[in-house]
N, C-alpha and C positions, 0 to 999 in steps of 0.2 A: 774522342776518336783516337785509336791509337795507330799510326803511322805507318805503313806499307814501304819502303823507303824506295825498295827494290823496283818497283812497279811505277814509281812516283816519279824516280831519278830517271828510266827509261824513256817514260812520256815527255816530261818536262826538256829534255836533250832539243826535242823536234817543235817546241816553242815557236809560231811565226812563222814555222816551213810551211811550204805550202803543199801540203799532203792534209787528208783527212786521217784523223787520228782514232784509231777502234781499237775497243778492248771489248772480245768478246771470252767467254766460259762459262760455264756452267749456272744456274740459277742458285742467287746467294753468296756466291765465291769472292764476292767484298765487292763487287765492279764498280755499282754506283756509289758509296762508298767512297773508291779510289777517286770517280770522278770529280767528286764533292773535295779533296783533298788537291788538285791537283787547279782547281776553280781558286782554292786558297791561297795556295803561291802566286798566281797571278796578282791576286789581291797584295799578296806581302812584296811583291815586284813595281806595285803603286797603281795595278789597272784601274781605274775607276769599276763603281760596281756597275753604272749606267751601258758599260762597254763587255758585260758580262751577263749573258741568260743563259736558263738553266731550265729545259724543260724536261718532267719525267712523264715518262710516257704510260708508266706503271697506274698512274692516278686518274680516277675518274672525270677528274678539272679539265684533262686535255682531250677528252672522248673526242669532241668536236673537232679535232687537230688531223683526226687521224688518218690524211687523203695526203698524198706529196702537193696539191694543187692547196688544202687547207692550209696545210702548215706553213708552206712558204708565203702564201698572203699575211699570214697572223705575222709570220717574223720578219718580213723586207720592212714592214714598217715602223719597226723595234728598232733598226741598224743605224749607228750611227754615220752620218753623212763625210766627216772631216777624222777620219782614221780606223783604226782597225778594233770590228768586234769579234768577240770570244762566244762561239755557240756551242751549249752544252747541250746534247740529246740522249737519253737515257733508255734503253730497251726501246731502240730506235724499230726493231722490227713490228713493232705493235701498227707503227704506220703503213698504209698500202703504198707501194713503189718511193719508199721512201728515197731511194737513191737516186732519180730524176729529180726531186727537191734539194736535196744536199750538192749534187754538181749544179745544178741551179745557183744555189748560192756560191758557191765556190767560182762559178764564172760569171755572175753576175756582181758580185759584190765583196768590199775589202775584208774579208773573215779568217777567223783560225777556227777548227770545228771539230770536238770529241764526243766519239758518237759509244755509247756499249749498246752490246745483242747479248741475247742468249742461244742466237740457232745461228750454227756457221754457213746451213746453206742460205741464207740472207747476205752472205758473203761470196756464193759464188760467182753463177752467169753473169745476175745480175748487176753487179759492182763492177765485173770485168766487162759491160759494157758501157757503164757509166762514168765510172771512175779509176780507169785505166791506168796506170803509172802517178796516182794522184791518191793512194789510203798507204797507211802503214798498220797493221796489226799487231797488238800484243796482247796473247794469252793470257789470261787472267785462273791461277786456281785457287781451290782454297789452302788456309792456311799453312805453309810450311813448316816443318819439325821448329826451324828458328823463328819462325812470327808464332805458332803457337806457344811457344816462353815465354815472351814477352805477353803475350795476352795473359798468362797465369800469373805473371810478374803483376800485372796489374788487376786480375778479377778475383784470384783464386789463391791458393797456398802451394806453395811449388815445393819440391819431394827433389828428389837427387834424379841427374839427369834421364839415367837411365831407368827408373821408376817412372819418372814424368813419359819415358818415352813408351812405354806399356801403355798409359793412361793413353795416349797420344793415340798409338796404334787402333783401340778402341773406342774414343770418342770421336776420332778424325780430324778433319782441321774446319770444318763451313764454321766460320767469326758467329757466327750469333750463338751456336752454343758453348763459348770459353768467354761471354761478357757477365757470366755468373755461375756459381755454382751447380751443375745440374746433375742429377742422378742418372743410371746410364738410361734407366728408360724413357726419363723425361728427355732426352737431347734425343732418342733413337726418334720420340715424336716429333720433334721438331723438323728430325733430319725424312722421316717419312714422310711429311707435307710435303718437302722441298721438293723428293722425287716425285709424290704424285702430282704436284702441281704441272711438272716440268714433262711427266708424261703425256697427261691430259690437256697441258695447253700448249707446249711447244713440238706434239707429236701427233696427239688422236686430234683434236681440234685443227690444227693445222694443215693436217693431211687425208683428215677425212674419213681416218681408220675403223672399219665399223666390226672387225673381230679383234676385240681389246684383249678380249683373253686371251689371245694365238698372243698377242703382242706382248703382255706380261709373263708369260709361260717362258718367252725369248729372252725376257730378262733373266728371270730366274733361273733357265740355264749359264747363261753367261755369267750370271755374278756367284754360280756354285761350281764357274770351271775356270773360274780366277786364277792365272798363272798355268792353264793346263793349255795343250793348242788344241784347236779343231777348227771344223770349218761348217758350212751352212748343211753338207748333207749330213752330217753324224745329228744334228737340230732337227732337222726334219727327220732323220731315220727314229732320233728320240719321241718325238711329239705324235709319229705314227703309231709308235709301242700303248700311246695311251687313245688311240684312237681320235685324234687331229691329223688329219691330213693335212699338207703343206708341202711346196714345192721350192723346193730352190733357191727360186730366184724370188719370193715371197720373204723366203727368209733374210738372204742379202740385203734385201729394200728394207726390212727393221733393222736391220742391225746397221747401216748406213743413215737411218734416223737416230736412233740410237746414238750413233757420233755426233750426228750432226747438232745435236742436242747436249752434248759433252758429257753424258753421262758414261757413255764408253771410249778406251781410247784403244785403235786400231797397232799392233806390234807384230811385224814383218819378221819371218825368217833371214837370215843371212848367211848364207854358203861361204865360210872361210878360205876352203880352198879353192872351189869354181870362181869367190870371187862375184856373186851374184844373189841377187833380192828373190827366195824363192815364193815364189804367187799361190802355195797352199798351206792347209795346215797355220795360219796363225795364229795368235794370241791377243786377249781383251784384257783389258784393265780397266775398272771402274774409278771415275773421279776422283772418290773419296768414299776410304775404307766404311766409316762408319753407313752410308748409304747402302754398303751391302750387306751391314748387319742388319738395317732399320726392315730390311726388305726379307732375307732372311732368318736371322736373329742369327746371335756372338755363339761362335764354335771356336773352341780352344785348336780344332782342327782345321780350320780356315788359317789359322795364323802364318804360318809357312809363305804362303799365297799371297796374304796382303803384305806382308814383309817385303817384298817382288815389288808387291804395287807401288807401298811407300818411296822405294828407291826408285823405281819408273817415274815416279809421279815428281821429284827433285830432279832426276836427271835432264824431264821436259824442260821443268822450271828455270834450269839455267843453260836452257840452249843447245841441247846436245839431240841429235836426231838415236833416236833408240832403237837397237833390232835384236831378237834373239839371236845367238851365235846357234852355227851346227859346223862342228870337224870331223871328220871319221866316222859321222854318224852317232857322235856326242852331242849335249847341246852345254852353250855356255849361256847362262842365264841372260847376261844383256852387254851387247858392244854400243857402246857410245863413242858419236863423233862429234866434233864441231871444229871447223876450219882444219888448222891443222894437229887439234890435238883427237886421242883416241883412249878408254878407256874398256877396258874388261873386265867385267866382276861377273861373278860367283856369289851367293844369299844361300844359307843355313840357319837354321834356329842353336842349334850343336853340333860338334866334331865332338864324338864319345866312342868312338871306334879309330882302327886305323884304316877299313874299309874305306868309311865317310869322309876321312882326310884326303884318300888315295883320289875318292871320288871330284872332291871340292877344288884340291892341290893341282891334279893331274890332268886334270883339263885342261886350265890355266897354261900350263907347264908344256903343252902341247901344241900350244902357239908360241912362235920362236920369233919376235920382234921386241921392241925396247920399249912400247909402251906401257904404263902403269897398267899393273894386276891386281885385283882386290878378291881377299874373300872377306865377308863381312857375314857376320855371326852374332845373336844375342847371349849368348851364354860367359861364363866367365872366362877367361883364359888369361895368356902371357899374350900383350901384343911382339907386334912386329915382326920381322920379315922371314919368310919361307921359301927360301932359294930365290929371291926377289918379289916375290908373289908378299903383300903388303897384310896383314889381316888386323879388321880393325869391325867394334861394334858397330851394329847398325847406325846407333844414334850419335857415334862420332864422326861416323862419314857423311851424314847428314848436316853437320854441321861444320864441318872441317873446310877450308878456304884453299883446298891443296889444287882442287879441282875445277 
């Protein structure tokens, strides 16, 4: 297994605390995995293993488990009586009210307890009535521009960074296709299961959906309007054109499964000047680029787009709430925050005009505070600064420690 550091050092912090510990994302996005690694340290910390279970939920062995009333008989009796055990639960939502069993434990008995899902609304009502000021969550995605080198470091033959980062863009980051060599169509099918699995068992099965193809069709918009905005009636005025009717508020309730499932992730307008989150017209991003090929297939005309995503999808990664900018009735591709820092970037493929510069620069340039500016671009150039304005590759802002 090769090592998550990022995700590993996070969890392990909250050791002992008494909070329930959840990593939930996407299906495949390393989770159980992480949790399997994070079981380890305890080990290398001296837990005994007797003081450590590890149930998946994914597996057949525990079908019988699968009632919060089952599970918690099977494990009170596992626990040890004279100090503290370590419970591991894996695709914990497979179990029915599984959160009545886990505050169970948790007030019943001396535990520490890491739980993954893959549907965030398993994390709503229900938790906030159970487990109230007592869970911590940490997002789980797939592989980062920097964990994906490392996996090449060790599966594959690595190329110069910025060719690895081409490869990158188009294979995506889900771990199971960079543990070998794969060709693009053999990973697109690997990465095509993922998504139907995740459709069909953490959306139509779960909620009961009995017009799949209204539901896929809503994919297939969204992941061919990557980086473009809109909202549920341009979805539905589309789906009319082919003769699918669909209302509204049908559409909204996919596309809120859709998240809730983490195959899309929801990106807010931001009013620079009003100073305000504006409630139309947003933007989606899919998980992981390659999922929109697998679903689509690879358009050299996509690229642009997932370029968007890739930086969206690191800005998550390290804590930064993301919205698109609008000034004057411009947009700035994505403002990030987090505490007190603030970032703005601008995403290009080329500046081969002085048009495209005026367009990239001049936005930037039209916000007048001290925060860092980025335009980031794959093509070649001279780096560095442009009336402060920072420009710099894609695949070194990705990887750069500045931020």
């Amino acid at each position: 297994m090769i090592l998550r550091p990022n995700y590993i050092e996070k969890v392990i912090a909250y050791v002992d605390a008494p909070f329930v510990k959840i990593l939930s994302g996407v299906r495949r996005s390393g989770k159980s995995t992480i949790l399997k690694m994070i079981a380890d340290k305890l080990r290398e910390r001296g837990i005994a293993e007797d003081r450590i279970l590890v149930y998946s939920f994914d597996s057949l062995e525990l079908d019988d488990l699968k009632t919060a009333k089952k599970l918690y008989n099977e494990v009170k009796g596992k626990l040890q009586t004279d100090g503290k055990t370590y419970l591991f639960f894996d695709e914990i939502q497979e179990v029915t009210d599984w959160e009545q069993a886990v505050n169970s434990f948790m007030s019943d008995f001396d535990v520490d307890i890491y739980v993954t899902g893959s549907n965030s609304r398993m994390m709503s009502s229900e938790i906030a009535t159970y487990l109230t000021g007592r869970y911590i969550t940490f997002r789980v995605f797939p592989l980062s521009f920097a964990e994906y080198l490392t996996f090449r470091e060790s599966y594959g033959e690595m190329t110069g960074i910025h060719s690895e980062f081409a490869r990158y863009l188009r294979y995506g980051g889900f771990p199971a296709i960079h543990l070998q060599e794969y060709s693009v169509d053999e990973a697109y099918t690997i990465v095509k299961d993922i998504y139907n699995s995740t459709i069909f068992t953490d959306i139509v099965k779960r909620s009961q959906i009995r017009k799949v193809d209204q539901l896929e069709r809503i994919v297939r918009f969204a992941f061919d309007n990557i980086g473009r905005t809109f909202s549920a009636a341009s979805i539905s005025k589309y789906l009319k054109s082919e003769n699918r009717a669909i209302d509204n508020e049908t559409v909204y309730n996919y596309l809120s499964k859709l998240t809730d499932a983490f195959i899309l992730h929801r990106c807010s307008r931001y009013d620079l000047r009003g100073k305000e989150i504006l409630k139309t017209q947003e933007k989606f991003f899919v998980c992981d680029s390659a999922m929109c090929y697998s679903v689509l297939g690879y358009s050299s005309d996509s690229v642009a787009a997932m370029l968007e995503n890739i930086v969206y999808l690191e800005l998550l990664r390290r804590g930064y709430d993301v919205h698109i900018g609008t000034i004057d009735g411009y947009e700035i591709d994505f403002i990030a925050t987090k505490q007190e820092n603030k970032l703005y970037i601008q995403i290009t493929q080329q500046i081969d005009s002085e048009k495209t510069e005026e367009r990239e620069y001049g936005r930037l340039l039209a916000i007048h505070d001290n925060y860092p500016k980025y335009v980031l671009r794959t093509d070649e150039f001279a780096g560095g600064n442009h009336k402060g304005i920072q420009s710099m590759h894609v695949a070194d802002f990705l990887l750069s420690d500045e931020y």
